[in-house]
TORVEX-989257 format. One record per residue (C-alpha): residue number from 1; residue in three letters; x, y, z. Coordinates in Angstrom, 3 decimals, decimal comma. Example, Ala and Ser with C-alpha at 12.3 -4.5 7.8 and 13.67 -1.06 7.14 Angstrom:
# residues 2
[site 1; 'ala'; [12,300; -4,500; 7,800]]
[site 2; 'ser'; [13,670; -1,060; 7,140]]
# end
This chain:
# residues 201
[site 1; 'unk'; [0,000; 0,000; 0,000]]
[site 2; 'unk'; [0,902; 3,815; -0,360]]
[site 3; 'unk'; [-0,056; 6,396; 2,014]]
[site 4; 'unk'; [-0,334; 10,005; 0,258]]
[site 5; 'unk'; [0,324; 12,474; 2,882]]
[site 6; 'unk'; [0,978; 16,129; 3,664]]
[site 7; 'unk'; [2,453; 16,629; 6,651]]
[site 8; 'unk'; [-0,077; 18,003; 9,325]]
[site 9; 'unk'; [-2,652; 17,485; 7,189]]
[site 10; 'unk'; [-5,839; 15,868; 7,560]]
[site 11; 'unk'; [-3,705; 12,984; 6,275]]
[site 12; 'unk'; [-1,950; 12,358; 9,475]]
[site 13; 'unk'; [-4,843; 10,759; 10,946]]
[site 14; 'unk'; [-4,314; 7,319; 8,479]]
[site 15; 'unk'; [-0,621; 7,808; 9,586]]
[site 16; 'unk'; [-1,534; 7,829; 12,504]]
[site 17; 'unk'; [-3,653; 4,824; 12,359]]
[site 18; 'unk'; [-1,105; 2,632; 10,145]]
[site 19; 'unk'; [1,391; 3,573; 13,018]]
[site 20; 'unk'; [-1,144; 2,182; 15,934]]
[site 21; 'unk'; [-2,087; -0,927; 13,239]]
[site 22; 'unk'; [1,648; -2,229; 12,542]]
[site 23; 'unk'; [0,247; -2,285; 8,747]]
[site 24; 'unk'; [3,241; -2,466; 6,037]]
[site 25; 'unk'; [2,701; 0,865; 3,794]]
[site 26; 'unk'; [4,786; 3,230; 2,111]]
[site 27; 'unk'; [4,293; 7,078; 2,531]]
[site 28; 'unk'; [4,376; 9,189; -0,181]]
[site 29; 'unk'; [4,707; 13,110; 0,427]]
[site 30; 'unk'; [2,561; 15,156; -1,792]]
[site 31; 'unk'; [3,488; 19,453; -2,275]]
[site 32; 'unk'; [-0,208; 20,096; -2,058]]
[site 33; 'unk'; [1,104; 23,720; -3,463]]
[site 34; 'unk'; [1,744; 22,193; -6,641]]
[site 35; 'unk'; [0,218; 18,837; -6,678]]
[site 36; 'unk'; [3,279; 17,557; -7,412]]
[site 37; 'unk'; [5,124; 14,613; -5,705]]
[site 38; 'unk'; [8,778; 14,619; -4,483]]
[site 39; 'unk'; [9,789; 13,186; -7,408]]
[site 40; 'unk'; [7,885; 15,526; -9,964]]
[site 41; 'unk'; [4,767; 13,254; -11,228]]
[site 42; 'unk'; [1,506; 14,859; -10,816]]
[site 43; 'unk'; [-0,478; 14,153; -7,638]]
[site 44; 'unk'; [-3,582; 14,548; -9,544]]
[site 45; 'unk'; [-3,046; 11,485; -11,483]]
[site 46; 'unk'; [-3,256; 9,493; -8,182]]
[site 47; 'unk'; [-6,391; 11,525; -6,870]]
[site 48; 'unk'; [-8,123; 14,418; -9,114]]
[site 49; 'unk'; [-9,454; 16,273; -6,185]]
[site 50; 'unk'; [-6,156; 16,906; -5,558]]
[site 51; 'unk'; [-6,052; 16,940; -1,548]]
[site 52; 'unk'; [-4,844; 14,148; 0,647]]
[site 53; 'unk'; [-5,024; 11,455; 2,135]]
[site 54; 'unk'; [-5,107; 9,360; -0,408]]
[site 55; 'unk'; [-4,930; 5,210; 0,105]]
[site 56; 'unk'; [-3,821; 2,904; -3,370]]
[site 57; 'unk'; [-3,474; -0,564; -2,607]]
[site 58; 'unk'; [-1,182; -3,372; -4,086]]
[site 59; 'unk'; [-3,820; -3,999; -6,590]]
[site 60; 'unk'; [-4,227; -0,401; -7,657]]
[site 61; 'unk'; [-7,237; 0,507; -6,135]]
[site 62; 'unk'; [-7,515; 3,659; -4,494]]
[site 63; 'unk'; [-9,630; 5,048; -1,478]]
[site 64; 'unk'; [-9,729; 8,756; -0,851]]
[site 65; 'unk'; [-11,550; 10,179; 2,242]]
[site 66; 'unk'; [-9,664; 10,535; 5,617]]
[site 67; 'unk'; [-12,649; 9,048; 7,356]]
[site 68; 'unk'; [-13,260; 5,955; 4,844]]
[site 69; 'unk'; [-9,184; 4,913; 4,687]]
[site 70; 'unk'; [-9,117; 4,728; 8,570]]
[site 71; 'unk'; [-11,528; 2,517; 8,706]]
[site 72; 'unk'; [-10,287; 0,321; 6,085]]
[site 73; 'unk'; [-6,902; 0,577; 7,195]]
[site 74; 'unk'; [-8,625; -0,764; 11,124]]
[site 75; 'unk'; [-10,603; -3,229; 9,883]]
[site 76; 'unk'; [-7,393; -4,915; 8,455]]
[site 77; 'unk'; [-5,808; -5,202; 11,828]]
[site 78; 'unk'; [-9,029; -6,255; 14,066]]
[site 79; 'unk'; [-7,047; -8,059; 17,103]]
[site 80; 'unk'; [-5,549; -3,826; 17,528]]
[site 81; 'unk'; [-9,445; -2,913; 18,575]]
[site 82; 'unk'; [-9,378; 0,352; 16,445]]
[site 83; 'unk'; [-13,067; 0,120; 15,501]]
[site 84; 'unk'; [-15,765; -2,118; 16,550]]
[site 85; 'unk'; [-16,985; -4,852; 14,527]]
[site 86; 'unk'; [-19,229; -3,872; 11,337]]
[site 87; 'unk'; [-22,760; -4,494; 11,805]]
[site 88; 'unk'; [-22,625; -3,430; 15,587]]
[site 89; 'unk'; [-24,225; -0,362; 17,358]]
[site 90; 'unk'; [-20,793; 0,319; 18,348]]
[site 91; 'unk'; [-19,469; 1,007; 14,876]]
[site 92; 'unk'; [-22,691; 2,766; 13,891]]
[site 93; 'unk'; [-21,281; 4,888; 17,010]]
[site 94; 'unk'; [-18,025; 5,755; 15,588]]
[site 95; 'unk'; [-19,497; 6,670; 12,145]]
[site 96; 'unk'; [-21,514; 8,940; 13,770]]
[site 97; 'unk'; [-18,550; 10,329; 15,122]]
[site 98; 'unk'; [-16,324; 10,677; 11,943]]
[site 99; 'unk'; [-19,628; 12,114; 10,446]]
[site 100; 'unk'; [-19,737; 14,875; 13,204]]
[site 101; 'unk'; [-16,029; 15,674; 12,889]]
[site 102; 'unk'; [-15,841; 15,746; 9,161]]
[site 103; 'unk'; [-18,980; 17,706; 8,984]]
[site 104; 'unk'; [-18,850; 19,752; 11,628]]
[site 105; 'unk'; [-15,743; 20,418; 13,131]]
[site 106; 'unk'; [-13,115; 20,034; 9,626]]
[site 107; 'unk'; [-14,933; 21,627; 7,697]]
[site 108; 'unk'; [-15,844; 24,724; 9,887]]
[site 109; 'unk'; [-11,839; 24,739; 10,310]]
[site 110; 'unk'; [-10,867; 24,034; 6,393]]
[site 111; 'unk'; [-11,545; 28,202; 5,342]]
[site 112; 'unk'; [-9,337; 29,779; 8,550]]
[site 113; 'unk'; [-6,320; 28,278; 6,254]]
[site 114; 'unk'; [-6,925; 30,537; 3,527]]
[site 115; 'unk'; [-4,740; 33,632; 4,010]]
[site 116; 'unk'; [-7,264; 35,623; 1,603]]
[site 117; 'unk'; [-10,669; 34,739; 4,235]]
[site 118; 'unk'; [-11,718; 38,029; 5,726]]
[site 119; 'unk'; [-11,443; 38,980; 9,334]]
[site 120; 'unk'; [-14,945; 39,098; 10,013]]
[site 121; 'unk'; [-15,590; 35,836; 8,398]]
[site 122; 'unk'; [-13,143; 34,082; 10,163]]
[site 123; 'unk'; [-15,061; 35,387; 13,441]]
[site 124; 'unk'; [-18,200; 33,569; 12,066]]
[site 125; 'unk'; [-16,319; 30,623; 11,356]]
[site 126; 'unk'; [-14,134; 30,759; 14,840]]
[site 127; 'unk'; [-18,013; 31,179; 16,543]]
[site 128; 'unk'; [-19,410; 27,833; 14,386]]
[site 129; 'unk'; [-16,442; 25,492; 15,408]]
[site 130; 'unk'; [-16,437; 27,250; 19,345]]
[site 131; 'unk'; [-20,315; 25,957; 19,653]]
[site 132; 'unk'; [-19,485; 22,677; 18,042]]
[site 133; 'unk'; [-16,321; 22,555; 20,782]]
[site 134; 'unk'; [-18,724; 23,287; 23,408]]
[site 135; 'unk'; [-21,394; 20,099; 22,325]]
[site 136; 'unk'; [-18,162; 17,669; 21,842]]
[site 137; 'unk'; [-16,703; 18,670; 25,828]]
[site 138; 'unk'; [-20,252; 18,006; 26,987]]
[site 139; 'unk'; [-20,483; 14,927; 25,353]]
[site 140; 'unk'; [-17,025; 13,526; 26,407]]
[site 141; 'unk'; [-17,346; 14,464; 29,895]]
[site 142; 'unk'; [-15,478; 12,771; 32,041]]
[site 143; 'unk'; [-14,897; 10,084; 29,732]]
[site 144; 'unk'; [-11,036; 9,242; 28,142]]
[site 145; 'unk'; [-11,859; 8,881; 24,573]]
[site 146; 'unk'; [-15,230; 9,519; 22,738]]
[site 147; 'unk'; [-16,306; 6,051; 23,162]]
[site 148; 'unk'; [-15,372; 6,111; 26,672]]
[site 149; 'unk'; [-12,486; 3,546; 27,687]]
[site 150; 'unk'; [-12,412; 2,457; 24,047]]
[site 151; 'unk'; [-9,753; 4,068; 22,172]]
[site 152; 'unk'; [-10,748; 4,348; 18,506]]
[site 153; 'unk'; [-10,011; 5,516; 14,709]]
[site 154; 'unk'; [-12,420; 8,375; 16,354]]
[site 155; 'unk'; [-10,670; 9,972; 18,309]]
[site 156; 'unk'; [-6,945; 9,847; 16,275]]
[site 157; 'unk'; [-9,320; 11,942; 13,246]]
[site 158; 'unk'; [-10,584; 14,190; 16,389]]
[site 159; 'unk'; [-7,050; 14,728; 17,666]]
[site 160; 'unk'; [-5,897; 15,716; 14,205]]
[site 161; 'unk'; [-8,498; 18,234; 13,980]]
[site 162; 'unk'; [-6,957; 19,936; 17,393]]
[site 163; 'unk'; [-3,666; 19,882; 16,146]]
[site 164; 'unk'; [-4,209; 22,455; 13,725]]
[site 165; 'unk'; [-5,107; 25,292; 16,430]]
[site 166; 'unk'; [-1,877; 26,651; 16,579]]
[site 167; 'unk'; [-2,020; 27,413; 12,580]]
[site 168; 'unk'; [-4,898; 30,173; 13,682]]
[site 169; 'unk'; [-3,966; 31,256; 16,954]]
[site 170; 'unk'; [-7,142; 29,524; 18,341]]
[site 171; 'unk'; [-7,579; 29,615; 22,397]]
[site 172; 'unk'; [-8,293; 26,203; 23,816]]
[site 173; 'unk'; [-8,094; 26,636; 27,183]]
[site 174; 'unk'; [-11,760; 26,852; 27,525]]
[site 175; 'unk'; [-12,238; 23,241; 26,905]]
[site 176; 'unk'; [-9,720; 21,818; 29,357]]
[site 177; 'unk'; [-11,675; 18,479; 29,107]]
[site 178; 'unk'; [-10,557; 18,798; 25,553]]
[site 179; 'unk'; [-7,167; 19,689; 26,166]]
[site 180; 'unk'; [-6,612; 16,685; 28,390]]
[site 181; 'unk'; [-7,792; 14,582; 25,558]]
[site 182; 'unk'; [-5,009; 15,951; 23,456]]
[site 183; 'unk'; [-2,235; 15,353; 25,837]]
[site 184; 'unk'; [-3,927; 11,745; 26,258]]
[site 185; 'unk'; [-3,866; 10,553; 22,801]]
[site 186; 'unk'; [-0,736; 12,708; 21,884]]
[site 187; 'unk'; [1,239; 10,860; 24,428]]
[site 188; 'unk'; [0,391; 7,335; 22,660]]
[site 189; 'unk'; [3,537; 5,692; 21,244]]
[site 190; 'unk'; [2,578; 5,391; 17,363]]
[site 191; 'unk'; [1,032; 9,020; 17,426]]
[site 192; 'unk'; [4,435; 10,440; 18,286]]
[site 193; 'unk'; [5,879; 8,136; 15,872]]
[site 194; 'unk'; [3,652; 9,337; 13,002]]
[site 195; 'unk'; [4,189; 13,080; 14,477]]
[site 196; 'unk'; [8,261; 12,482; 13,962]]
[site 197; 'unk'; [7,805; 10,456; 10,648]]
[site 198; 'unk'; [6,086; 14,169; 9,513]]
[site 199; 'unk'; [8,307; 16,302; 11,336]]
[site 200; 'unk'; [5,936; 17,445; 13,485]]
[site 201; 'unk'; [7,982; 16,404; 16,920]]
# end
């Protein structure tokens, strides 16, 4: 398999997840700039939306969408617990959960990175994710992980999403519920190792 990646990207959260799943695959970094890869061929000829991750397999097929690949790339290592069984309540759980992050948290975030966004618009944008901030503490309580005890592909997507707050200056110390979580699953072995493999640590 080959991992398409930019580092810090929504694509860490696969990397993440192939580091916690022992899975053999090769990462490939992609200039999302140019959509070029490090050794000139164009990115867009391995996915034409042109953003990452992007998942092709030994057989050529190809998966696109952070939240599909890490569920693929779980369900091929069961015995690591990553995501309940298909078919269960459980799983219907955690793709609820990638469903609310993609939806509602990512994608309030994905404008902020656009150096051309307006001031006042990022306010509206910064007031959208705060709320949605606000419903996720509240429903993570006291709990360690968003299906409580159960560490999942869930919560690696949901730390991802936190990572980026530095890149807008964003205040988290509101949600120290969420903070903790942070510091929880950033202290996990094979999300540091992901975090060095991207230069991130």
């Amino acid at each position: 398999m080959k991992l398409y990646y930019s580092p810090a990207s929504c694509s860490l959260s696969p990397h993440i997840t192939l580091c916690e799943t022992g899975l053999d695959c090769e990462l490939v970094k992609v200039d999302l700039a140019t959509h070029t890869l490090e050794n000139g061929d164009n990115y867009l000829d391995i996915n034409p939306h042109g953003y990452v991750p992007a998942l092709v397999l030994d057989n050529g097929e190809s998966l696109f969408e952070g939240p599909a690949i890490i569920q693929y790339l779980a369900d091929l290592a069961p015995e690591k617990n990553l995501v309940p069984a298909a078919g269960s309540f459980e799983r219907a759980k955690v793709q609820q959960w990638l469903n609310f992050l993609s939806t509602e948290l990512h994608k309030q975030l994905a404008p902020l990175f656009n150096p051309a966004l307006p001031d006042e618009a990022k306010g509206v944008f910064i007031e959208g994710y705060s709320n949605r901030l606000n419903q996720l503490a509240n429903a993570l309580g006291d709990n360690d992980y968003l299906l409580g005890d159960q560490y999942s592909i869930a919560d690696i997507y949901l730390f991802v999403i936190l990572s980026w707050h530095p890149f807008f200056e964003f205040d988290a110390s509101p949600w120290p519920t969420l903070e903790a979580f942070q510091a929880r699953v950033g202290a996990r072995p094979a999300v540091q190792q992901a975090l060095k493999e991207e230069g991130l640590a």
